[in-house]
N, C-alpha and C positions, 0 to 999 in steps of 0.2 A: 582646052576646048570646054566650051560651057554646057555644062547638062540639066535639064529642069523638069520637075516629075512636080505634078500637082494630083488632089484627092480629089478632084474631076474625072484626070485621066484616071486613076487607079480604079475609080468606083465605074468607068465605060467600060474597065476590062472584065470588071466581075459581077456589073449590074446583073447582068441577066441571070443569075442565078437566085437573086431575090425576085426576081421576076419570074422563074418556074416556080419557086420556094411559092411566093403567094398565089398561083397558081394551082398547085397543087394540096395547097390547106384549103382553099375555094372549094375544089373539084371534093374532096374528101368531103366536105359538111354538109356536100350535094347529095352525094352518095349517101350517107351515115341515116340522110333524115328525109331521102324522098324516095330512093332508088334502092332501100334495102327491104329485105322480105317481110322485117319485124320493125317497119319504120312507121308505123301507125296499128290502131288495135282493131279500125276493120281488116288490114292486112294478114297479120294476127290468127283474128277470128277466120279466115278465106282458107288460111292455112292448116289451121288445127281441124277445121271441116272436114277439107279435102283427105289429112289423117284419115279421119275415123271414117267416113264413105270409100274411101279404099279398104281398109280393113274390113267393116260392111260386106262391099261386095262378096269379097273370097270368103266371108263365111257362109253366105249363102249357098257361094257353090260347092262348098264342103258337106252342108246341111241336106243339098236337094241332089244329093249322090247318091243312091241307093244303094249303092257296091259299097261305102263307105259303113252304113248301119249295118247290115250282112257284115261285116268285116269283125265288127264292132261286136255284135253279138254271140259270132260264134267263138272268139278270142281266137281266129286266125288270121295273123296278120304280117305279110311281110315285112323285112327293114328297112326297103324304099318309102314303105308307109308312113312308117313312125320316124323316118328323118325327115323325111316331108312335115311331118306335123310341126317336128320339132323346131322347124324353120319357119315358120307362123311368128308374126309381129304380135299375134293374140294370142290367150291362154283360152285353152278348148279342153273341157271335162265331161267325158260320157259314164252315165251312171245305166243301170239296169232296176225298173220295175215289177215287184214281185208281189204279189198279193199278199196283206198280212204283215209283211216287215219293209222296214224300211230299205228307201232306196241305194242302193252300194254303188260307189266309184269305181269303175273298173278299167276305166285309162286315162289318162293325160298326158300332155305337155311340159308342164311346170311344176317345180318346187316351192316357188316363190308366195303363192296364196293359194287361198279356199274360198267357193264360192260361200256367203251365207247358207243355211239349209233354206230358207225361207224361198231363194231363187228358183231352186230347184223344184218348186210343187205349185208355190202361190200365185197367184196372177198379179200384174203383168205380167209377160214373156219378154221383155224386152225394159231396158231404161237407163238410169245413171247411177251410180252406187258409190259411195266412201268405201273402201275395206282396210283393214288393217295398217297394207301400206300405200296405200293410195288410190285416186279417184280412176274408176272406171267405168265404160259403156258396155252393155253388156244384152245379150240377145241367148233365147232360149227356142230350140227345135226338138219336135218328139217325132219318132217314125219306132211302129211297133212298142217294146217293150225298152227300149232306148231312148234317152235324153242325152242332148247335147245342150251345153251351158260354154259359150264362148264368153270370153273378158276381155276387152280392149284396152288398156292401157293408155292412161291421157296423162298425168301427172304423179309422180311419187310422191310418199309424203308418211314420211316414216315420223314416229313419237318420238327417234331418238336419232337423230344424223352425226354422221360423221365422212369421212373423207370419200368413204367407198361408197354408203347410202345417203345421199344426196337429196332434198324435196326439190325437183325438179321437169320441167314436162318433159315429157317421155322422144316427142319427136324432135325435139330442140331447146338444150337445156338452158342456152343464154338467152330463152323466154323469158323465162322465171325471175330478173333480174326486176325485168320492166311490167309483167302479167302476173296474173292469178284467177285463180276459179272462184265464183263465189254464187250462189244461189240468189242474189241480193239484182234484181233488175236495173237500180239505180244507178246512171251514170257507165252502162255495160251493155253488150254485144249480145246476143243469146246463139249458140252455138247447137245445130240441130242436127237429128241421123237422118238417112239418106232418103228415109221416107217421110221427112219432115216435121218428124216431131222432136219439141225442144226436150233439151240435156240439161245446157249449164250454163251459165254468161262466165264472160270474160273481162277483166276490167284492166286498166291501166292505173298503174300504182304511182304515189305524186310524182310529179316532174319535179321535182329536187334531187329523187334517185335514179332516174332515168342515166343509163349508164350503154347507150348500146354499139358506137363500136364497132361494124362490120370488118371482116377480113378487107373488104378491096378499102375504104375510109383508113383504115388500121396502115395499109403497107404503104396510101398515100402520104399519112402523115409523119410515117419512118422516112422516109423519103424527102419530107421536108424540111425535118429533122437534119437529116444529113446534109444538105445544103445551106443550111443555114452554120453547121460547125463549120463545113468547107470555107464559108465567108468570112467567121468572124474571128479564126485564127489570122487569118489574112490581115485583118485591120489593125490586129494587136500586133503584128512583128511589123506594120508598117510604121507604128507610133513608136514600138522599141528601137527599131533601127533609126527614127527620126531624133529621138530623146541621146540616142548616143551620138549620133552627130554634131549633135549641139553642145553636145558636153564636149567632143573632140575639138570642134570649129567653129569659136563663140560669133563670127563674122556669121553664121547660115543664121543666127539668134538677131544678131541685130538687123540684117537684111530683114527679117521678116517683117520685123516692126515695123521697118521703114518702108515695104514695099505699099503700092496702093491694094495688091491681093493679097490680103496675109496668107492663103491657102497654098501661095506657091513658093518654093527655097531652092536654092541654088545649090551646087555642090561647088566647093570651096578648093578644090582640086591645081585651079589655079592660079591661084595667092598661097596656096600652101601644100607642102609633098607632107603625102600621109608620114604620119610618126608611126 
């Protein structure tokens, strides 16, 4: 009985998986650079906003509690308080005013920084600051003999990184790949607080380095990935098992020459019992 297998049929049977395969690297390049939240630098800028007017908000209403400066003042304070605080996305430091000497820290939040002194007294009340380890937004409240000095956190940006101290934004670090803050207007976004005064722009760093990658782009193109190995081992053990037949049954070698479709060979099965 005669059998006949051509790379037409073989590739109908596994077409379709180069067809999800290109399918799914389409769908990914869709995603990566229109439909991801950091796929442009007004998106960007929409985002890091929305940050800091959130954070905004909840200082206000920590600032305009007056049970909270009473609290503050007399240093009695329960430990729902201060986990409360502790749970703040912002760094919040209440000092006391005393006639004559200067003014003393007497709670916080954080380890991690110090407001300038200059925060603390000078005017404004409120702006954008570099510190130590990085750039922040930052707003000043006074009730009574109490100051609060809140710090927002927008970007880290230590003198010396490493694994653990990383310069990167604070609310999503695979910003920092393709962004950066820079006071410089040109060619940049200006990023405002919630009562509309400007902070800081934002800019996009060359499209050379542009590296962005989202999770749902990322698991499409593993996924095409994998379809494509599925294929192309296929093809190599159809060409291996083809290469041995010809070495076995030099009649499948010279049919092909002579066929008018080189693409198709015969199995030799019946001019010859396997050896």
């Amino acid at each position: 009985m005669q059998k006949s297998v051509t790379i037409g049929q073989f590739l109908y049977k596994n077409i379709y998986l180069l067809v999800i395969a290109a399918w799914l690297i389409t769908i990914s390049f869709v995603v990566d650079n229109y439909w991801s939240a950091n796929a442009s630098l007004k998106s960007v800028q929409k985002k890091i906003a929305g940050y800091i007017h959130e954070q905004e908000s909840d200082i206000v209403s920590l600032a305009t509690d007056s049970s909270v400066f009473r609290k503050i003042d007399s240093g009695n304070y329960e430990e729902d308080f201060l986990q409360n605080l502790s749970r703040k996305k912002y760094f919040v430091f209440f000092y006391r005013s005393a006639e004559s000497q200067p003014q003393s820290l007497i709670c916080w939040n954080t380890q991690k920084v110090l407001p300038l002194p200059s925060m603390i007294s000078d005017k404004p009340t409120e702006g954008f600051v570099e510190l130590d380890n990085g750039y922040y937004v930052w707003h000043r409240y006074e009730s009574g003999k109490i100051k609060m000095l809140a710090l927002i956190p927008v970007k880290w940006n230590y003198f010396i990184s490493n694994d653990y101290l990383q310069n990167e934004f604070v609310i999503d670090k695979s910003l920092s790949v393709n962004y950066d803050i820079t006071l410089d207007p040109a060619n940049a976004l200006i990023v405002k607080s919630k009562d509309g005064t400007g902070l800081f722009y934002l800019y996009e760093k060359s499209s050379s380095s542009i590296n962005r990658n989202n999770i749902v782009a990322v698991l499409l193109k593993a996924v095409f990935h994998s379809a494509h190995l599925i294929i192309h081992p296929a093809f190599f053990n159809f060409y291996l098992a083809y290469t041995q037949m010809v070495d076995r049954f030099p009649c499948v070698d010279h049919f092909i020459t002579q066929h008018k479709d080189p693409l198709v060979f015969h199995s030799c099965t019946d001019e010859f019992q396997a050896v």
